[in-house]
N, C-alpha and C positions, 0 to 999 in steps of 0.2 A: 226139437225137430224130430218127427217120427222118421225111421228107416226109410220107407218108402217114400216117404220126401224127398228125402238126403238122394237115393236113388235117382226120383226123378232128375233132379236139380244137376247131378252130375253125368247124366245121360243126355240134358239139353246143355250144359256143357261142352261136350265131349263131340255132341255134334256142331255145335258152332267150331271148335278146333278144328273137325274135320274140314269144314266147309272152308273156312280159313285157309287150308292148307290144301285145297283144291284149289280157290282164290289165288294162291300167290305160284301157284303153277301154272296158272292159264295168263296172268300177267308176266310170268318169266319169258312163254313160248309167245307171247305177243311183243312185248319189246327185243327178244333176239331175232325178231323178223326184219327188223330196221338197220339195210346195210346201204354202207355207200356205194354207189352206182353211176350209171351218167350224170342221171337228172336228182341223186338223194343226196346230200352235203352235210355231215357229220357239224353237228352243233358249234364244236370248237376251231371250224373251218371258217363259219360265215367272220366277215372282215379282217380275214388274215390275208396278205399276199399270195397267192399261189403261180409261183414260176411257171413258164409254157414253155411250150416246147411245137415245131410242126413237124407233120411225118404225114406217113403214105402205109398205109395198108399192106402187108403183104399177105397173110393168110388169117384166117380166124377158125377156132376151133372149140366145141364145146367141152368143156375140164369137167371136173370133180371138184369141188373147195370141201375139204374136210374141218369141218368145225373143231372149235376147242370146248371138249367137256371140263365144266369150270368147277364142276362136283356139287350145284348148287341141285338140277334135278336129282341127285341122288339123297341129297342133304332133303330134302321136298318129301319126296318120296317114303322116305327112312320115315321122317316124321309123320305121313299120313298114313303109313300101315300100320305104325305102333297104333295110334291111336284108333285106327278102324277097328282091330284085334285086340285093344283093352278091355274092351268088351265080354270077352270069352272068359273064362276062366275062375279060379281063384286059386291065391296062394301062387305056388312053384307054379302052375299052371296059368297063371295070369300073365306071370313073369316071362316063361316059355315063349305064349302067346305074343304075347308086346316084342319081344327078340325076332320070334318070325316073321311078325309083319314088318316089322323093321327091316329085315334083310330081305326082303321079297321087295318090298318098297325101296330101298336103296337101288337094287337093281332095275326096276323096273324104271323107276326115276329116272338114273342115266341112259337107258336104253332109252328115254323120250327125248331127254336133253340132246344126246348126239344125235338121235334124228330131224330136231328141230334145228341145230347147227349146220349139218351138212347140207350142202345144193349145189348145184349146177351153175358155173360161170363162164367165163367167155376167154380164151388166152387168144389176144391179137399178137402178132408178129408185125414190127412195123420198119420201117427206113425214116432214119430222120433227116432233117434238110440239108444236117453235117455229114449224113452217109453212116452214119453209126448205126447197125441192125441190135434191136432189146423186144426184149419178149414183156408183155402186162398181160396178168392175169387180173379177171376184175368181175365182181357183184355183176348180175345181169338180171335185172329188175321186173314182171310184167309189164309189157306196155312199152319197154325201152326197144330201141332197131338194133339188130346184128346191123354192125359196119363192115361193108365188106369189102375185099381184097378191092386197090386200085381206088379208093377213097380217103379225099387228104383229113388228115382227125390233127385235134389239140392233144398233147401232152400236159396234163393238169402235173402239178410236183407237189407235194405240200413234204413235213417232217414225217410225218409215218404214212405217206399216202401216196399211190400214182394213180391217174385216171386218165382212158381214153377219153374224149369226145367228140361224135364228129363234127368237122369247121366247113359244112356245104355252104353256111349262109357268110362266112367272113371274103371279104373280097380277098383279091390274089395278090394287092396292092395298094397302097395305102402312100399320100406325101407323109411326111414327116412331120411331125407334131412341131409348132414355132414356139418358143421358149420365151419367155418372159422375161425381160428382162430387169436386173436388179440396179439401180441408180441412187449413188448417195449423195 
């Protein structure tokens, strides 16, 4: 195989790596966009029990939720500078090169990641039916309604999860479910 073969072949390489590696940073910031919410219900949720709870509104406010940098934009990143800047170079200066785009890419990486973490959520203040006042902070989705003050909501509960929602359409009273009974 002549040089410039060799060349090419690792220049159409090098650019599918990049591409690659753009690729799986555009799918990172697409699936850390899926939070739970009113109306979004985490995979491991669907046909679990999830305890309630009722309450009453008292104030609502919009927070901050600061994300968790999980170090994967950085890890991303790292690796699609090295390789955009392998390019450059030769010898100690290849070497160089691939080290800087690497740490310009690590940085810039996380700088995406925490930005695609972070958003704007909703902290309700609420009264529950037992008089006990608790604060939920929670995902606040496009398209979902601020619930506001003086509006009765469900308390969703799961194992790592609280959720408001609000309960306009449940009636205020309900008979009692009749039991079945067991006969041997």
């Amino acid at each position: 195989m002549t040089t410039a073969a060799m060349g090419t072949m690792i220049s159409s390489r090098r650019g599918r790596l990049t591409r690659g590696a753009v690729l799986l940073l555009a799918a990172f910031a697409a699936t850390a966009c899926a939070r739970q919410s009113q109306n979004t219900f985490a995979a491991d949720e669907v046909g679990e029990p999830i305890a309630v709870d009722f309450a009453t509104v008292v104030s609502t406010r919009i927070v901050e939720i600061r994300g968790e940098n999980t170090g994967l934009g950085g890890a991303l990143g790292a690796t699609a500078g090295g390789i955009a800047l392998s390019r450059f170079g030769g010898g100690t200066g290849k070497a160089l090169a691939i080290l800087g785009g690497a740490l310009v890419g690590v940085a810039i990486g996380s700088v995406v990641e925490q930005n695609v973490q972070d958003r704007e959520g909703i902290e309700y203040t609420l009264v529950t039916e037992g008089g006990e006042t608790i604060v939920v902070v929670q995902d606040f989705a496009e398209g979902e309604r601020l619930i506001q003050p003086g509006e009765r909501v469900i308390i969703q509960s799961g194992s790592d999860f609280t959720r408001v929602v609000p309960a306009e359409t449940l009636p205020r009273a309900i008979d009692r479910p009749q039991g079945i009974a067991v006969v041997d």
